[in-house]
C-alpha positions as CSV (number, residue, x, y, z in Angstrom):
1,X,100.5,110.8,84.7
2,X,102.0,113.0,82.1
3,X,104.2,115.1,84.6
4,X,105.1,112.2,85.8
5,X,106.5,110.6,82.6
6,X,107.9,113.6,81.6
7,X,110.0,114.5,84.4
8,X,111.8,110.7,85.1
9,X,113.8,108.4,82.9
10,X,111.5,105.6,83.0
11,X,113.2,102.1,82.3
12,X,112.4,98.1,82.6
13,X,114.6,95.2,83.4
14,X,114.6,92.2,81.8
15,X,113.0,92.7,78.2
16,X,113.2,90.5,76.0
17,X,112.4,90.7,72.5
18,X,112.9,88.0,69.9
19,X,115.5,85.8,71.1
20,X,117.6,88.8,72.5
21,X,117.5,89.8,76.0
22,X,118.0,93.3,77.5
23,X,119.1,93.7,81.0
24,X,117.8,97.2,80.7
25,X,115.6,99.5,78.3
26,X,114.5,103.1,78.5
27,X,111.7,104.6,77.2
28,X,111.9,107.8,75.8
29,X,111.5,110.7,78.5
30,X,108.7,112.1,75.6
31,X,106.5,109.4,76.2
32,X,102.8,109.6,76.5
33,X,100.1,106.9,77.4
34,X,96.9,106.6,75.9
35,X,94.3,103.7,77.7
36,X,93.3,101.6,74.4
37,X,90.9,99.1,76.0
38,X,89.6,97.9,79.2
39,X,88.4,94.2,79.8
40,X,87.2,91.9,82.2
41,X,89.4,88.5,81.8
42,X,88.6,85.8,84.3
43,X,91.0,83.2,85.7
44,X,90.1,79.5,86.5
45,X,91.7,77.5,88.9
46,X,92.2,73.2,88.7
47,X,90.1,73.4,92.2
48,X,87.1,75.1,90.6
49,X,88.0,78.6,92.0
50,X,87.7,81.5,89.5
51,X,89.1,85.1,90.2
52,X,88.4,88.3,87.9
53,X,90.7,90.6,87.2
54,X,90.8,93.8,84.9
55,X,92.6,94.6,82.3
56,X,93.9,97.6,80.8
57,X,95.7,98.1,77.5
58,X,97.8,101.4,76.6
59,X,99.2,102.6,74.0
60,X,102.6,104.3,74.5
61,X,103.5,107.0,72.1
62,X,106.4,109.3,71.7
63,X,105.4,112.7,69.3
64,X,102.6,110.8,66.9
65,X,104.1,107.4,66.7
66,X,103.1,104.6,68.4
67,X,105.9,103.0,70.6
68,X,104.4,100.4,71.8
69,X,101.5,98.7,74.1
70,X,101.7,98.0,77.6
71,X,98.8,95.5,79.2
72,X,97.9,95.2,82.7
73,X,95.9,93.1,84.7
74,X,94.9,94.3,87.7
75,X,93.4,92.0,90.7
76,X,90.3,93.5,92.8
77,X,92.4,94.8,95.6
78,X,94.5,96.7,92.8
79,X,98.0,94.7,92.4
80,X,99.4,93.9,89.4
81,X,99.1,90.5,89.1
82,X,100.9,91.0,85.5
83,X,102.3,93.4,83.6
84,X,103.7,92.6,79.6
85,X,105.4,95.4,77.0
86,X,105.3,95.1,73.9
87,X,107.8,97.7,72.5
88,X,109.2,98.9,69.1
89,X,113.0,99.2,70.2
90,X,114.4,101.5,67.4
91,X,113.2,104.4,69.7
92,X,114.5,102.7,73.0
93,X,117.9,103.1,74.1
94,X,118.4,99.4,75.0
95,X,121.7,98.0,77.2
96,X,122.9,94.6,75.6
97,X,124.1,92.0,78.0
């Protein structure tokens, strides 16, 4: 995972933060992630069905400072059935619409 990070420009589409959107944000290519906490969260459906997922909270840092979270929840067969970041921007290069 940490080759990995360091050797791409990693970016997501479609942030939003606030009221502002940004089409596009990169993360700094110094970025490391740290797993912060792993849960069991349970969905339940109007028809009585229920479906567990996992997931998985990391904590992005670039050098000492934290960046940022990132939480995943994962489905059994090991999709993402959701993905949310949660960033500190001032060390994101960020593309304004």
């Amino acid at each position: 995972g940490r080759n990995h990070l360091a050797t791409i420009d990693y970016k997501i589409c479609g942030y939003w933060d606030d009221d502002e959107h940004y089409p596009v944000v990169h993360i700094p290519r110094n970025t490391r992630v740290k797993l912060f906490q792993v849960s069991q969260v349970t969905f339940h459906f109007p028809d009585n069905r229920t479906r567990s997922c996992i997931q998985y909270l990391y904590e992005l840092y670039s050098g000492d400072r934290v960046i940022g979270d990132l939480h995943l929840i994962v489905s059994p067969d090991g999709s993402i059935e959701d993905e949310k970041w949660d960033l500190n921007l001032s060390f994101c290069q960020k593309e304004a619409v």
